[in-house]
C-alpha positions in Angstrom: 129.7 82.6 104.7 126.4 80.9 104.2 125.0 81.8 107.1 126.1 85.7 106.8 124.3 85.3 103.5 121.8 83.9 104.6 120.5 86.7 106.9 121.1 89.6 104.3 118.9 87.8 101.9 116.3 86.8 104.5 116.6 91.0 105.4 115.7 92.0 101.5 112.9 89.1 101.6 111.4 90.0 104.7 111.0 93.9 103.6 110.0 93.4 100.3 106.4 92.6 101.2 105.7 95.7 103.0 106.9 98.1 100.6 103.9 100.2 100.7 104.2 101.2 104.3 107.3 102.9 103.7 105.4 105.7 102.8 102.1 104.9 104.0 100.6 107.5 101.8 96.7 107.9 101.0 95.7 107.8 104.6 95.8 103.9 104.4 97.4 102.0 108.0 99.7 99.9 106.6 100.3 100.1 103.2 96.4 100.2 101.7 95.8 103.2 99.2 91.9 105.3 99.4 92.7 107.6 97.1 90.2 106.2 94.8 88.5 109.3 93.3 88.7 112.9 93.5 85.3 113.3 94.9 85.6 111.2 97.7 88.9 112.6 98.6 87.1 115.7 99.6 85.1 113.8 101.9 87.7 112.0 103.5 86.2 108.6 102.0 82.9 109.4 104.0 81.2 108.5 100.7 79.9 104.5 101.8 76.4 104.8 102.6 75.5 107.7 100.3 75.4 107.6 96.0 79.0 109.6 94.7 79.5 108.4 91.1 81.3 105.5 90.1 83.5 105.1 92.5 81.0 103.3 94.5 82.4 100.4 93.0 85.4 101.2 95.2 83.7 102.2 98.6 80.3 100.6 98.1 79.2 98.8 94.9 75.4 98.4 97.2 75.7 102.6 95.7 75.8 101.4 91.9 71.9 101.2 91.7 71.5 105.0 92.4 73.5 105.7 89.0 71.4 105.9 86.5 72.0 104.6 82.8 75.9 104.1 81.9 78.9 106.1 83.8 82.3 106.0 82.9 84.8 108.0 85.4 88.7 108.2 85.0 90.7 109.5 88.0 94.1 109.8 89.2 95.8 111.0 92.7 99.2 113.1 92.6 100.9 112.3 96.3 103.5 114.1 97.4 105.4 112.5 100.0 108.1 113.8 102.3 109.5 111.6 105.3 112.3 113.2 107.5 114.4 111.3 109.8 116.7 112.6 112.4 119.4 110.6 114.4 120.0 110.3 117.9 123.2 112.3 117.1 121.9 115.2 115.0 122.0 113.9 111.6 119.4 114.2 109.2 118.0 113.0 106.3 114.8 112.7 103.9 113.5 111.5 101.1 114.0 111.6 97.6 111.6 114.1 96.2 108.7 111.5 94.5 105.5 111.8 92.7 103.3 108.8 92.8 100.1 108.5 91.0 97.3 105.8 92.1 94.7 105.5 89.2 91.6 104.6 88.6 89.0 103.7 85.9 85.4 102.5 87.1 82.2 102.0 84.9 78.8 101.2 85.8 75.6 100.5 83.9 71.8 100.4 85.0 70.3 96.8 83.3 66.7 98.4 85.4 65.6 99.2 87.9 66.8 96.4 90.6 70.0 95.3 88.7 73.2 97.2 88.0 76.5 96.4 87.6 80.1 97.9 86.9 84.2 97.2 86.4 86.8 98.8 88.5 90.3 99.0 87.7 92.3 100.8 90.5 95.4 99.9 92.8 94.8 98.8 96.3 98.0 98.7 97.6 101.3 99.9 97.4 103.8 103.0 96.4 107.5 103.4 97.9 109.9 105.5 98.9 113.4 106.8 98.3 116.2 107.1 100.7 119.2 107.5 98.8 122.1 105.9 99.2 123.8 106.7 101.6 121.4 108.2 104.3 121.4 107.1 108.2 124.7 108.6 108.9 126.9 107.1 111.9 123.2 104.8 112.3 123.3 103.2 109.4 119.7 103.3 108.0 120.8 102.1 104.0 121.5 98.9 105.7 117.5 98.3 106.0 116.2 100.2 103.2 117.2 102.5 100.3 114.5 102.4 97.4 111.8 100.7 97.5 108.8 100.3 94.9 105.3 98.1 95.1 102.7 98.8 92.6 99.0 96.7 92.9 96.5 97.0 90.5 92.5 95.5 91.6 90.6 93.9 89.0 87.0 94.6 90.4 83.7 93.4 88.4 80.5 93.9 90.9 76.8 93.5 90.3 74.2 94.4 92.3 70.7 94.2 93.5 68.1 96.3 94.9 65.9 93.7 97.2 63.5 96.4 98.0 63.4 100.1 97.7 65.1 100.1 100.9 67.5 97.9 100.6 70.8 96.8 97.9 73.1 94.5 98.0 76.3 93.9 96.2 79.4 91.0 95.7 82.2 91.7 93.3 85.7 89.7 93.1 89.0 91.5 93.7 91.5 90.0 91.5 94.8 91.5 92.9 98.1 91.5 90.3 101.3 92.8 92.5 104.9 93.7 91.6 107.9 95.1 94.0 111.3 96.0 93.8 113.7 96.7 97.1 117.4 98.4 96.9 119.0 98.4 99.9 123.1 98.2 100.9 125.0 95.7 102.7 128.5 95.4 103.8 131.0 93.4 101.8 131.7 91.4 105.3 128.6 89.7 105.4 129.2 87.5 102.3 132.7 86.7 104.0 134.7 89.2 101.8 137.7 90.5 104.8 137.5 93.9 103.6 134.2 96.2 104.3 132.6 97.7 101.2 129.1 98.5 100.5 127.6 95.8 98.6 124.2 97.4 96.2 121.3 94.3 96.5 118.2 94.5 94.9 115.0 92.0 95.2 112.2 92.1 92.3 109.1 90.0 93.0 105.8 89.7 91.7 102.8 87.4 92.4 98.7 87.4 92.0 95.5 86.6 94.0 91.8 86.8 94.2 89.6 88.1 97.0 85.7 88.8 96.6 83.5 91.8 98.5 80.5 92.6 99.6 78.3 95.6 100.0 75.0 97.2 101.7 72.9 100.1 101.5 69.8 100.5 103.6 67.6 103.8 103.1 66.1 104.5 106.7 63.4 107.4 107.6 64.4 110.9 108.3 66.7 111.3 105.0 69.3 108.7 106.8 71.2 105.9 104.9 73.1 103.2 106.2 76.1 101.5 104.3 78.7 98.7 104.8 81.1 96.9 103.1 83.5 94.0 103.1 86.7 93.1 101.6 88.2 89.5 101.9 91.6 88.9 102.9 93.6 87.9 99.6 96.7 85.6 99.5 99.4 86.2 97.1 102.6 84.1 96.3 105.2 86.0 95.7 108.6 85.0 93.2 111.3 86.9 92.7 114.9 87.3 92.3 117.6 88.7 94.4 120.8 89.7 93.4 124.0 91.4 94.8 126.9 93.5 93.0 129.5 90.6 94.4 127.3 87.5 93.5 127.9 85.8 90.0 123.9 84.8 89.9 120.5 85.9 91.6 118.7 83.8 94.0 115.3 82.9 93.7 112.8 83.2 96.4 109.3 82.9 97.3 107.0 84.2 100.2 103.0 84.3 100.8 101.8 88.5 101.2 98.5 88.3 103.1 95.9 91.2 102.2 94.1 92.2 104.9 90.8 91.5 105.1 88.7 94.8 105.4 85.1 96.7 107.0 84.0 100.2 105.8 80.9 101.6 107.5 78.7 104.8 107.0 75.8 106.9 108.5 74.8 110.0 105.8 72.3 112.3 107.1 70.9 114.5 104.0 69.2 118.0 106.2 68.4 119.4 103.1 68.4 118.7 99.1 71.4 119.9 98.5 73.6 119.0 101.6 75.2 116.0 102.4 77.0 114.8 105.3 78.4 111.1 106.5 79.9 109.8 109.3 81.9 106.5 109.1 84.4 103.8 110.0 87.5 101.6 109.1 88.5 98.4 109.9 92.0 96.7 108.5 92.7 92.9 109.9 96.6 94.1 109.4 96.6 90.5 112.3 97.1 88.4 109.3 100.8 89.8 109.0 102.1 88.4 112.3 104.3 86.8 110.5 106.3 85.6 107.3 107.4 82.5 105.6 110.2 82.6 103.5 111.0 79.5 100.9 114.0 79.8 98.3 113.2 77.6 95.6 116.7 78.0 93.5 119.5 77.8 96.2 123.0 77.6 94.9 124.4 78.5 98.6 122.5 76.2 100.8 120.0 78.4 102.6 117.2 76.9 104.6 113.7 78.3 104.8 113.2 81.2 107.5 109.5 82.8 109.2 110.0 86.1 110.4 107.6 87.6 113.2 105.6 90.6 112.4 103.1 90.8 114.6 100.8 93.8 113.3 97.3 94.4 114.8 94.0 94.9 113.4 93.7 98.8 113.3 90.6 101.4 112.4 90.0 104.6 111.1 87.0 107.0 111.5 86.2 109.9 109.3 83.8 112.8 108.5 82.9 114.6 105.7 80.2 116.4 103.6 79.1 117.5 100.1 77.4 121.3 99.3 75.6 121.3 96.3 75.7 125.1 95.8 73.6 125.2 92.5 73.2 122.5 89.2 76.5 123.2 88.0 79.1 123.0 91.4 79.5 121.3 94.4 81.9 122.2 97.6 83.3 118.9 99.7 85.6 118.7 103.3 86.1 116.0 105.3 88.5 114.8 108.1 89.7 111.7 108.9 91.5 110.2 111.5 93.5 106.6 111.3 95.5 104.3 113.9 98.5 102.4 112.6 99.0 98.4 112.9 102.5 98.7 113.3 103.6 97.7 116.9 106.9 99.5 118.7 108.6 95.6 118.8 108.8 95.5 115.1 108.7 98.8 114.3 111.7 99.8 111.8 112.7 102.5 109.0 111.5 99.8 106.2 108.2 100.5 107.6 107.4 103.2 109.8 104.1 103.4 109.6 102.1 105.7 112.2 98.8 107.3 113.3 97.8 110.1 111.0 95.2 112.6 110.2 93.8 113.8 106.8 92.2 117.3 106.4 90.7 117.5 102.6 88.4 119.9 100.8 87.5 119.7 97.1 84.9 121.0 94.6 83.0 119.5 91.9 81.4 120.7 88.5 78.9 119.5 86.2 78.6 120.5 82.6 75.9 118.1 81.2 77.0 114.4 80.9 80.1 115.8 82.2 81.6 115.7 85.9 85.1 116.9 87.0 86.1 116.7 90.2 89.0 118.4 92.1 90.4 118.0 95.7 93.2 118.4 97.9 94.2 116.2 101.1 96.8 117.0 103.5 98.1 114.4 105.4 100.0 114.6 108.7 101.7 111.7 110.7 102.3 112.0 113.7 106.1 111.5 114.4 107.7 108.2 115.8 111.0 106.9 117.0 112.6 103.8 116.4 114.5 102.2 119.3 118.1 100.8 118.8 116.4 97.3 120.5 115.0 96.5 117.1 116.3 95.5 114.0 120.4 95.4 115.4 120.2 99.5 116.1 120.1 100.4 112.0 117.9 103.5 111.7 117.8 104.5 115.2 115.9 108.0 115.3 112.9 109.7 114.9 110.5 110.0 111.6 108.4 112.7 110.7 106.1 112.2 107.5 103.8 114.7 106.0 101.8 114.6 102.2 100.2 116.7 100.0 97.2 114.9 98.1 96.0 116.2 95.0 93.1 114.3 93.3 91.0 114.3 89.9 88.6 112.8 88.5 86.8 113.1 85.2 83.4 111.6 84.7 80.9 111.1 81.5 77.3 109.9 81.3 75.3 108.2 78.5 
């Protein structure tokens, strides 16, 4: 009985770390989340090495010295995810119809000249999904995953400091608070019980770390700027509880979630006054989840540590997009980005079936004196994968299909 316990626990622990890439939502590889402001929505994030309001603090806090005097800027992202999965045998299922919301707040203020500096408040990583359940048919896909939930919030102060007309600089810290819950289904069998029933487990973990980032902007000739920016990998220790519907107490666990480390990279080319275009780059270290340690610090039933390989990649993403100012008042955005997923096809599995997607967006933008609002839409389209019965004991065999509907906005204010 221990040892059948042992693995269904180590199966809840093992997913509950990657909850975000269920839905892998906001054009983020794994389970990151760049839906941080309506504006740069529009422009597919191609918003790092040219000034786009307050959410430079976000994409590029090098940016922060273009914004003059004090800005405030509220925002929020409506996604709309829908995942379909079809079995080898013709069954199909999808998800439970979901809103999520990302938020953000960011302010920044001009000290002079050379110094600025600003706050962001905004969520990095997560979101979930919802199975049901009962879906996976004859294939059994509740056995991996039913509902699950992460929400991340980043804690962002960042200052910085024009060298030279040309050339900014910027460091912030990143201090990353993180909560999850997973629901899957088990059999009664695995805890030793004779008779098979489905047994309802949940996990609920949370855990904190800090991280710090960089950033650059360089103005070069010809109305061409260069920018860059660099997020550190951040460790969190995770503790949480599990408990199952045929267990008189929860079990507590802990495990170490690894935040990939990240580069952003831009080239905007302004042709004219009021036109605005940028090319740029991605890069997630998604290599610092090849694997994961799993301690259980309260252990009534005798389980013994377990690491569970991974083995995601490093992965990129490269986007386009550009800005119309058409007079004063509005402004017309579009962008397109395209991103590579870190999960490879050995540990690929319905808990996280990530993929390679593409974003088309467009938006618009108006401002009524010290006023900005800003309004796009994103659609996202993965492209579909299949999950082999090699992996994971067969559960969730199939192929998944994801699309989303992105709507952000974002309201800004000037003093």
């Amino acid at each position: 009985m221990v040892t059948r316990l042992h693995h269904s626990i180590r199966r809840v622990l093992i997913l509950v770390t990657t909850l975000g890439s269920i839905t892998s939502v906001a054009y983020g590889s794994g389970f990151g989340i760049f839906t941080q402001g309506a504006s740069a929505l529009g422009q597919a994030d191609a918003v790092v090495a040219h000034p786009d309001g307050p959410s430079a603090i976000f994409f590029n806090p090098a940016l922060m010295n273009k914004l003059p005097g004090t800005q405030i800027e509220l925002g929020t992202t409506l996604l709309f995810p829908s995942r379909h999965y079809t079995a080898p045998d013709g069954y199909s299922a999808k998800t439970q119809e979901t809103v999520f919301t990302p938020s953000t707040f960011y302010v920044t203020h001009a000290f002079n000249d050379s110094i600025s500096a600003g706050l962001g408040v905004f969520n990095p990583f997560g979101l979930g999904t919802d199975w049901g359940d009962n879906w996976g048919g004859a294939y059994g896909g509740k056995y991996i995953a039913t509902k699950s939930e992460l929400t991340s919030w980043n804690i962002n102060p960042a200052v910085s400091f024009r060298i030279i007309p040309a050339l900014t600089v910027a460091a912030g810290l990143d201090v990353v608070l993180l909560d999850a819950t997973l629901k899957n289904t088990s059999l009664s069998t695995t805890y030793g019980i004779p008779t098979a029933f489905d047994v309802a487990q949940k996990f609920t973990g949370s855990g904190n770390g800090v991280g710090y980032n960089f950033g650059l902007y360089v103005a070069l000739p010809l109305d061409i700027s260069l920018g860059a920016t660099y997020r550190s990998q951040v460790n969190i220790d995770v503790d949480g509880d599990f408990t199952a519907s045929v267990l008189p107490q929860s079990v507590k666990g802990t495990t170490l979630v690894k935040l990939p480390q990240q580069v952003t990279a831009g080239l905007a080319y302004k042709p004219a006054d009021n036109f605005t275009i940028e090319a740029g780059m991605r890069w997630e270290d998604w290599s610092s989840f090849k694997q994961l340690p799993i301690q259980f610090a309260s252990n009534p039933y005798g389980l013994t540590a377990v690491n569970t390989l991974r083995d995601w990649h490093g992965t990129y993403a490269f986007n386009i997009g550009g800005k119309y100012r058409i007079n004063d008042s509005f402004s017309l955005m579009a962008g397109y980005l395209h991103g590579w997923n870190p999960v490879p096809d050995s540990t690929f599995e319905p808990g996280i079936p990530d993929s390679d997607t593409n974003l088309y967006t467009v938006g618009g933008e108006a401002r009524f004196s010290a006023v900005t609002l800003s309004l796009a839409y994103g659609y996202q389209a993965q492209c579909d994968r299949y999950k082999s019965s090699a992996t994971y004991s067969g559960a969730g065999t199939g192929t998944y299909s994801t699309y989303i509907h992105v709507v952000g906005l974002s309201l800004g204010y000037k003093f």
